[in-house]
Residue frames as a rotation matrix with the C-alpha (Angstrom) as fourth column:
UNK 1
0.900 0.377 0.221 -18.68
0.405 -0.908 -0.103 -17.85
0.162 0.182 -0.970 1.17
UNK 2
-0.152 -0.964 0.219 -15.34
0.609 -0.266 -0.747 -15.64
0.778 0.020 0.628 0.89
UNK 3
-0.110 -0.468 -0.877 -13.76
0.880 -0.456 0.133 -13.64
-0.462 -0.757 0.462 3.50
UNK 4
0.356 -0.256 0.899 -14.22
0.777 -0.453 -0.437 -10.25
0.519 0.854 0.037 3.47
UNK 5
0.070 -0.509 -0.858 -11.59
0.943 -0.246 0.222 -7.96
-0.324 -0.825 0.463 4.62
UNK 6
0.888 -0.152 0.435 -10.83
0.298 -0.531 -0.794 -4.56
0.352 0.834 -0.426 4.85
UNK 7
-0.139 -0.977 -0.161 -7.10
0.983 -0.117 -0.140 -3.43
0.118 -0.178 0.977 4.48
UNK 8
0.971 0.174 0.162 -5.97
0.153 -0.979 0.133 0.16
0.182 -0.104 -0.978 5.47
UNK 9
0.361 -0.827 0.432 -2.61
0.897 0.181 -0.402 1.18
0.254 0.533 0.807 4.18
UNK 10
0.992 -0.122 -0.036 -0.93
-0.121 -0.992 0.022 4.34
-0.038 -0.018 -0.999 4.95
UNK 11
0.284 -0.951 0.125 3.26
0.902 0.220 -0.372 4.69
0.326 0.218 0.920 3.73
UNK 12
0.930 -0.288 -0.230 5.64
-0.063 -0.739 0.671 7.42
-0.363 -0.609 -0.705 5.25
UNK 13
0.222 -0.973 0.062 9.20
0.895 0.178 -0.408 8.69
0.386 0.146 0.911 4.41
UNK 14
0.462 -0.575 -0.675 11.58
0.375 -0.563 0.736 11.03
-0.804 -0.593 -0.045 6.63
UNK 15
-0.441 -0.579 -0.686 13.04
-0.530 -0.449 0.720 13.22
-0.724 0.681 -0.108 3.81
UNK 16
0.562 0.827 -0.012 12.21
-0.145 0.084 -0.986 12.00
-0.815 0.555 0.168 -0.04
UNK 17
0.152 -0.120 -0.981 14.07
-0.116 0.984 -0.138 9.76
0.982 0.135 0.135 -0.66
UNK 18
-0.402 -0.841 0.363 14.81
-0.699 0.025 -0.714 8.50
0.591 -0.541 -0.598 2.90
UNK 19
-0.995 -0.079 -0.060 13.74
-0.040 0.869 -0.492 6.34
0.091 -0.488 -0.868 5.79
UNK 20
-0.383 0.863 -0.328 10.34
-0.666 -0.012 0.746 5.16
0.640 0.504 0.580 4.96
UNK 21
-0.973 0.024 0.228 7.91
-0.079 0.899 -0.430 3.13
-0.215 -0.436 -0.874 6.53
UNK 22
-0.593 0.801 -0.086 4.52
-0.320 -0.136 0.938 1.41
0.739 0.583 0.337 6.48
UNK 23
-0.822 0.425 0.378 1.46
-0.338 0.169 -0.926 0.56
-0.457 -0.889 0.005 8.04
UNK 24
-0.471 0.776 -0.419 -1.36
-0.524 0.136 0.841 -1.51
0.709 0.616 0.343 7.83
UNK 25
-0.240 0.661 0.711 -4.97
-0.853 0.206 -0.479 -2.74
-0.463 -0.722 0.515 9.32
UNK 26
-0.873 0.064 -0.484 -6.54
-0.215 0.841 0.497 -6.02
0.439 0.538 -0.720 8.65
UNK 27
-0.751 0.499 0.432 -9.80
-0.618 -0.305 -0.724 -6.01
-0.230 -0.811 0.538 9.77
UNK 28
-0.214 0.841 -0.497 -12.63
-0.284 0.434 0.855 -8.86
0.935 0.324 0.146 9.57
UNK 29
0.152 0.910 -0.387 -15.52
0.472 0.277 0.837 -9.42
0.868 -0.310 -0.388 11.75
UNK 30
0.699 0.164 0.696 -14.35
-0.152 -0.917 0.369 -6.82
0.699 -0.364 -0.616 13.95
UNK 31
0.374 -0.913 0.164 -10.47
0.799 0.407 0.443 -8.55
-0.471 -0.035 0.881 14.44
UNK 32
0.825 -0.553 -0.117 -7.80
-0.561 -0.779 -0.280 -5.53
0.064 0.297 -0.953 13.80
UNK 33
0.228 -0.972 -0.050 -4.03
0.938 0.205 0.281 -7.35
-0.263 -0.111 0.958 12.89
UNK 34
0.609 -0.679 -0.409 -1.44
-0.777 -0.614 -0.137 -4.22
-0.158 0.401 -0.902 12.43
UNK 35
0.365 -0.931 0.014 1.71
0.908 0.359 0.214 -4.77
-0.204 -0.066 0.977 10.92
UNK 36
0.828 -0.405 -0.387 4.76
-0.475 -0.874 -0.101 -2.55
-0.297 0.268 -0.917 10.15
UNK 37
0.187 -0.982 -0.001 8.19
0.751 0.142 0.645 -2.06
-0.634 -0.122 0.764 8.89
UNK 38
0.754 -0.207 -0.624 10.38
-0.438 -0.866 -0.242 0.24
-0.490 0.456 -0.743 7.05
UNK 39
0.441 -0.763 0.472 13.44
0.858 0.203 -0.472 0.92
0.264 0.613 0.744 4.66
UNK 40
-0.283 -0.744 -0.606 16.65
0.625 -0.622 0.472 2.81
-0.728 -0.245 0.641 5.25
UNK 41
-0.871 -0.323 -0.371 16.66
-0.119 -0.594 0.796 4.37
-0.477 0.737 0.479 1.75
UNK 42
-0.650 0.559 0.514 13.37
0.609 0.788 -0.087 4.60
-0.454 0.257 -0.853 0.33
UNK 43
-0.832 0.472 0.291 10.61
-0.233 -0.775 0.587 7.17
0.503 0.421 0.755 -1.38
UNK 44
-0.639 0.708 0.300 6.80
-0.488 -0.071 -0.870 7.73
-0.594 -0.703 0.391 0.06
UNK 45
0.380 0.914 -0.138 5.41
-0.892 0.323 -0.316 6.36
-0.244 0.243 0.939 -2.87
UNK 46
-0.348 -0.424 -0.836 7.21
-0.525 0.827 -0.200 3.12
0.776 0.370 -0.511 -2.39
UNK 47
-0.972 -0.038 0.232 6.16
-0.235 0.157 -0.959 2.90
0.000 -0.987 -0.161 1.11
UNK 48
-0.230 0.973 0.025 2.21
-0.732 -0.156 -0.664 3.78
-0.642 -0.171 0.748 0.43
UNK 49
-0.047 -0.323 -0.945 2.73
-0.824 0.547 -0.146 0.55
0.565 0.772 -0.292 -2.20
UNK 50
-0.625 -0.289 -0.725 4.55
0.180 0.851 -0.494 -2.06
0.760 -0.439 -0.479 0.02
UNK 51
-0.649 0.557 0.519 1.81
-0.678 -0.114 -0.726 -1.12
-0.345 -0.823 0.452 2.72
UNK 52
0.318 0.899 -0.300 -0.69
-0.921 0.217 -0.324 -2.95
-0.226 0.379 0.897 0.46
UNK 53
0.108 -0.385 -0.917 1.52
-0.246 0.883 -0.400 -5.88
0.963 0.269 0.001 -0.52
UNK 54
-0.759 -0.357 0.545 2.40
-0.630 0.186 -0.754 -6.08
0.168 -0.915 -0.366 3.13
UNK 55
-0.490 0.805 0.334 -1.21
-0.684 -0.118 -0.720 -6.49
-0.540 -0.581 0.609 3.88
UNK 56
0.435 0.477 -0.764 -2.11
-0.820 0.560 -0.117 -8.84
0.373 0.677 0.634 1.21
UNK 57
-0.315 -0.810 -0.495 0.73
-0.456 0.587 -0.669 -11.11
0.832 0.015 -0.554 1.86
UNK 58
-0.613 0.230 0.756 -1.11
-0.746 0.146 -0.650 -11.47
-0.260 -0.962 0.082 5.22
UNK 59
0.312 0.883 -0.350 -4.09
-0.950 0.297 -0.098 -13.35
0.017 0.363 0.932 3.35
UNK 60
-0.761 -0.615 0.204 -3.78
-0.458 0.733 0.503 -17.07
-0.459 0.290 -0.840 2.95
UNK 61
-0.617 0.459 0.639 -7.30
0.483 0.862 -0.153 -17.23
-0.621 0.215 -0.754 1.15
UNK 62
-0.491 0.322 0.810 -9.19
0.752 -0.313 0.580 -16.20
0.440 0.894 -0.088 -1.97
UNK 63
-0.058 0.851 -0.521 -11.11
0.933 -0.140 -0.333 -13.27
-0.356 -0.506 -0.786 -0.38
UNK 64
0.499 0.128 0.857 -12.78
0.383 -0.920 -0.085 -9.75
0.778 0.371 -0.508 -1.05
UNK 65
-0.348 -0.607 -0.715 -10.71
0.825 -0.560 0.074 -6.66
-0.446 -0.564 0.696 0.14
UNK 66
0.777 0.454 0.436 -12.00
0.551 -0.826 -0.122 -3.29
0.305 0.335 -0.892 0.31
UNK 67
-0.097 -0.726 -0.680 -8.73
0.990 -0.143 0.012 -1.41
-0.106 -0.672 0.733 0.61
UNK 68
0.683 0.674 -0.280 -8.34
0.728 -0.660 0.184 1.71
-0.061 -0.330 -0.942 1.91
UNK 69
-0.171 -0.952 0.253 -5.49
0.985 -0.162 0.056 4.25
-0.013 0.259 0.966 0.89
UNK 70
0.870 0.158 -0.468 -5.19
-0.014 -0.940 -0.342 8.22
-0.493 0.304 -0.815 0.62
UNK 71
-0.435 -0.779 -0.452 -2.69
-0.017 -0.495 0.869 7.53
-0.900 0.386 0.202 -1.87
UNK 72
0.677 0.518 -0.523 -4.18
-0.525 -0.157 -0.836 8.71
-0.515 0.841 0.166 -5.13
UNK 73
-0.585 -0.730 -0.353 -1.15
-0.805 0.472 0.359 6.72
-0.096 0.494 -0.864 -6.99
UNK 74
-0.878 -0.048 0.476 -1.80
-0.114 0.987 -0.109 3.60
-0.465 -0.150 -0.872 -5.35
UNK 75
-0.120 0.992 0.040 -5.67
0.090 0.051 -0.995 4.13
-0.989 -0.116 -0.095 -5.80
UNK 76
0.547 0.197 -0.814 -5.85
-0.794 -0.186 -0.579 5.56
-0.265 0.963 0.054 -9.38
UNK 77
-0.686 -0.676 -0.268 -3.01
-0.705 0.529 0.473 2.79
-0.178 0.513 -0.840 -10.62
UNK 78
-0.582 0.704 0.406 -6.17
0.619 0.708 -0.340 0.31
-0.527 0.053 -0.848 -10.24
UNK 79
0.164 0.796 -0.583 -9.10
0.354 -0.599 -0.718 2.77
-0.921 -0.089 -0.380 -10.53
UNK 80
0.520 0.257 -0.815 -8.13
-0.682 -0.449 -0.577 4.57
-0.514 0.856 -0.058 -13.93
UNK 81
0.982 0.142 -0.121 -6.66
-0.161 0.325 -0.932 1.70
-0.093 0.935 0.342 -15.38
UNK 82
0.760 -0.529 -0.377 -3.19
-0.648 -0.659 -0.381 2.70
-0.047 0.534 -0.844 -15.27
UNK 83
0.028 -0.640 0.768 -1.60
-0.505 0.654 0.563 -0.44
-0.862 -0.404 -0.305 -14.18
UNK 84
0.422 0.319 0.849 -3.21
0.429 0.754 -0.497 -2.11
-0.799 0.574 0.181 -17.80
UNK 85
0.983 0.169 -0.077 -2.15
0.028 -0.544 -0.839 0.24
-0.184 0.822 -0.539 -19.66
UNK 86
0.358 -0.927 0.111 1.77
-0.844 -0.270 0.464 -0.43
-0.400 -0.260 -0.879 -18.03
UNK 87
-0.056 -0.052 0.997 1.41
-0.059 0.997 0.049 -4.09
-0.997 -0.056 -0.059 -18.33
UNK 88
0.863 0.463 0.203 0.49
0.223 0.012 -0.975 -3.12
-0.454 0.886 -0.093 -22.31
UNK 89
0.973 -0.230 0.026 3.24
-0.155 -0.731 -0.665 -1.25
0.172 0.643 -0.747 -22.81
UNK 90
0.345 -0.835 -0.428 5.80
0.387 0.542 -0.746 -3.20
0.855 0.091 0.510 -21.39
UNK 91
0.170 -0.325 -0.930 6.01
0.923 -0.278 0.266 -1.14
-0.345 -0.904 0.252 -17.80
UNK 92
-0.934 -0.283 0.217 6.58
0.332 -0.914 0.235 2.52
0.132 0.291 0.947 -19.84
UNK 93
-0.156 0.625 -0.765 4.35
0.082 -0.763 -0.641 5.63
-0.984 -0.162 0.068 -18.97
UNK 94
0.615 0.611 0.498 2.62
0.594 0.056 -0.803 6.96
-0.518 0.790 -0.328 -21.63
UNK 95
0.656 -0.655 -0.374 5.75
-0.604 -0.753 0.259 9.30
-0.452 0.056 -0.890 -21.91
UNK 96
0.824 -0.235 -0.515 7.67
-0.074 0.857 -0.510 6.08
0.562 0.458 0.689 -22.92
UNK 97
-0.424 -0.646 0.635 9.83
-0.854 0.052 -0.518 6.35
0.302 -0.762 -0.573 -19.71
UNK 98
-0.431 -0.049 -0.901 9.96
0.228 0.960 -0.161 3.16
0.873 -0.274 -0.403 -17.50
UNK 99
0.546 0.653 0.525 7.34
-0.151 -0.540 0.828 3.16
0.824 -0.531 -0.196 -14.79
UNK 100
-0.375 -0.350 0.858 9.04
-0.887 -0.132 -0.442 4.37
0.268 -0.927 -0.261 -11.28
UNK 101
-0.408 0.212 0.888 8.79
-0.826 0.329 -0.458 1.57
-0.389 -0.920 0.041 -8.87
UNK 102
-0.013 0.509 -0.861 7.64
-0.866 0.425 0.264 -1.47
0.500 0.749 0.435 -11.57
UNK 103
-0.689 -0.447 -0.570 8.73
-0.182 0.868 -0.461 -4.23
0.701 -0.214 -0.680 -9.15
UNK 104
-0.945 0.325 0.028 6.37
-0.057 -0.079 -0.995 -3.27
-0.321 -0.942 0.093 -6.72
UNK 105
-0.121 0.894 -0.431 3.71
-0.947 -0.234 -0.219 -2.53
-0.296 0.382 0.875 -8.96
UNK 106
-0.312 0.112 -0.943 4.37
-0.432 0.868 0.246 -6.06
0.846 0.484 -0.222 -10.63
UNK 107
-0.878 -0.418 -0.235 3.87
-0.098 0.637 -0.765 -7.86
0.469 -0.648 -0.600 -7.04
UNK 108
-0.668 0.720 -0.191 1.08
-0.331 -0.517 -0.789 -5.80
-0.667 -0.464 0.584 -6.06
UNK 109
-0.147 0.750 -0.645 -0.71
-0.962 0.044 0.271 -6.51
0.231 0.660 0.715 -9.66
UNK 110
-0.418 -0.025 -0.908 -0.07
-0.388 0.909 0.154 -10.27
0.822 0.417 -0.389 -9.00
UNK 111
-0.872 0.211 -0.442 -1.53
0.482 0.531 -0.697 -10.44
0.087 -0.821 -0.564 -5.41
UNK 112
-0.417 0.881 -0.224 -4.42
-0.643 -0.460 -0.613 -8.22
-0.643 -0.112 0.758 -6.29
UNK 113
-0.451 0.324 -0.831 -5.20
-0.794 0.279 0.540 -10.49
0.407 0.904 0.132 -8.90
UNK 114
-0.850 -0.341 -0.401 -5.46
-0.112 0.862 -0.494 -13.45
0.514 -0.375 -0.771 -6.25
UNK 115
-0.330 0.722 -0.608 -9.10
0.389 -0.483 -0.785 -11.50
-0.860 -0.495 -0.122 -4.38
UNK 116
0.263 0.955 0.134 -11.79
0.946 -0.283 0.156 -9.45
0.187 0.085 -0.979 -5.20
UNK 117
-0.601 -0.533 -0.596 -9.98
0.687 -0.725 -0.045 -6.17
-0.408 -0.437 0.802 -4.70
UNK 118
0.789 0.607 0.091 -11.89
0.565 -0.776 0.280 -2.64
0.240 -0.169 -0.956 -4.24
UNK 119
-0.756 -0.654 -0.023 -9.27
0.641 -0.734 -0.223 0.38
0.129 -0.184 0.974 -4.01
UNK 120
0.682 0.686 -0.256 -11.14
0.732 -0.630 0.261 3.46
0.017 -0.365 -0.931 -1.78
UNK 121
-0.575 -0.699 0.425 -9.32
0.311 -0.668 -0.676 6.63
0.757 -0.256 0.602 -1.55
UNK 122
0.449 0.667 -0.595 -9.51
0.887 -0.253 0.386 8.05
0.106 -0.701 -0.705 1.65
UNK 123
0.743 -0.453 0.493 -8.54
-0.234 -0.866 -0.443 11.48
0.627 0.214 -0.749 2.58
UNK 124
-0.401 -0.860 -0.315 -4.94
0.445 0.118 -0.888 11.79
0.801 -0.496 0.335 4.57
UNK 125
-0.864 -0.371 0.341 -4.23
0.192 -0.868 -0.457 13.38
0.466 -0.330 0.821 7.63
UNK 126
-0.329 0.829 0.452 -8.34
-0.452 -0.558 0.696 13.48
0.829 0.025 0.558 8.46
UNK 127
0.090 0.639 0.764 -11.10
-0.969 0.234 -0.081 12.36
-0.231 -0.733 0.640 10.69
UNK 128
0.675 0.229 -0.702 -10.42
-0.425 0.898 -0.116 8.37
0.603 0.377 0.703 9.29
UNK 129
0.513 -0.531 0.675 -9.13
-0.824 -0.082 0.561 6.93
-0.242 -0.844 -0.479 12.64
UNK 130
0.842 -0.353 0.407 -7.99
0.467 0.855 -0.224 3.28
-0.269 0.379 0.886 10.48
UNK 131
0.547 -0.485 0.682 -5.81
0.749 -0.081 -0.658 5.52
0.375 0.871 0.319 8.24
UNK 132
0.441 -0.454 0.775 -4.45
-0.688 -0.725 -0.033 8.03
0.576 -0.518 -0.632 10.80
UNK 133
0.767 -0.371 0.523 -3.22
-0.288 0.529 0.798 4.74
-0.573 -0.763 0.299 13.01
UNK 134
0.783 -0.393 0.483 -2.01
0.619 0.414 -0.667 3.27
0.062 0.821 0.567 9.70
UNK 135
0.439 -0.609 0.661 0.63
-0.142 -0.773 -0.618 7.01
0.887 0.178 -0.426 9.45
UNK 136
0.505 -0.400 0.765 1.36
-0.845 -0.049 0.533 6.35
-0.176 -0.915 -0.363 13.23
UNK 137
0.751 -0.287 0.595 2.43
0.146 0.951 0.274 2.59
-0.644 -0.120 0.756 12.54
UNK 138
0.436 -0.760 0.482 4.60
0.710 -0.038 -0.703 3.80
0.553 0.649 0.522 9.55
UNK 139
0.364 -0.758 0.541 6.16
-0.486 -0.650 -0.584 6.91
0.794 -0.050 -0.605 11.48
UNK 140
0.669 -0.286 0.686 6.44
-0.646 0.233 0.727 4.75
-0.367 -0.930 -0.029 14.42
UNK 141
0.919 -0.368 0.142 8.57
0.356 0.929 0.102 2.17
-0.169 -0.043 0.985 12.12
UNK 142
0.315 -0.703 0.638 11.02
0.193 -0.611 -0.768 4.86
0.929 0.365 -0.057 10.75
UNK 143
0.511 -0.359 0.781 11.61
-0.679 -0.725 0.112 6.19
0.526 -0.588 -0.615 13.88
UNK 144
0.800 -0.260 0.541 12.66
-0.205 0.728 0.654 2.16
-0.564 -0.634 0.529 15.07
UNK 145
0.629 -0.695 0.349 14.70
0.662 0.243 -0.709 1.85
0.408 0.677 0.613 12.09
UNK 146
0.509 -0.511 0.692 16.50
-0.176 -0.849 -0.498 5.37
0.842 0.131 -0.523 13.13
UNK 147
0.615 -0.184 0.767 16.83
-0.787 -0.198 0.584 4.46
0.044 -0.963 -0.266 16.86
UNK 148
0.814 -0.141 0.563 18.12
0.098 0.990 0.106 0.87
-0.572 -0.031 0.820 15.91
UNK 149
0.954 -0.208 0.216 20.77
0.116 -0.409 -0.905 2.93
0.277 0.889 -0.366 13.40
């Protein structure tokens, strides 16, 4: 029977572009792993991204993941499709521009592909005590990256 986990993801950035971090839960059978880390020079929706690769990358077996995100990017890129429709088109928006951030998305498509993956949007910022630690683990890595500067 597969593992099932759920991930909670939450990305941060000091200014927009600037020092960014992430955060993330692993949680199965009522086991919590955090990680973190950040970039000097980075964007928030690179951060709410590499939170989810982070957290895969943790895996070392086929398993379901219900992940958990209040980034509507991350979430809709699965959910409406839009990642298939990049991967059609060679990485260009429907605008024919080149999609923002394609490395990540490529890494992310190839380690969701590896599970059972479930994208949830949660709300930010709310009553969702996984996804409010998650924002504390990313502002808490910026702020090591800054002190460590």
């Amino acid at each position: 029977m597969m593992k099932e986990i759920d991930l909670y993801t939450d990305g941060a950035c000091s200014g927009n572009p600037g020092a960014g971090g992430y955060g993330a839960i692993l949680i199965y059978r009522g086991v919590e792993r955090e990680i973190s880390g950040g970039e000097p020079s980075t964007t928030n929706n690179r951060m709410e991204i590499y939170a989810v690769i982070a957290g895969l990358r943790c895996l070392k077996e086929k398993c379901k993941v219900n992940i958990y995100s209040d980034s509507a990017y991350t979430v809709n890129a699965f959910n409406q499709h839009w990642i298939d429709n990049w991967i059609k088109s060679g990485w260009k928006k429907a605008d024919g521009k080149p999609v923002l951030n394609a490395e990540l998305w490529q890494e992310l498509y190839s380690l969701v592909r590896q599970h059972e993956v479930r994208f949830i949007k949660v709300k930010g910022h709310a009553d969702n005590e996984y996804n409010n630690r998650c924002d504390a683990l990313a502002r808490a890595a910026i702020k090591n990256m800054n002190a460590s500067a």
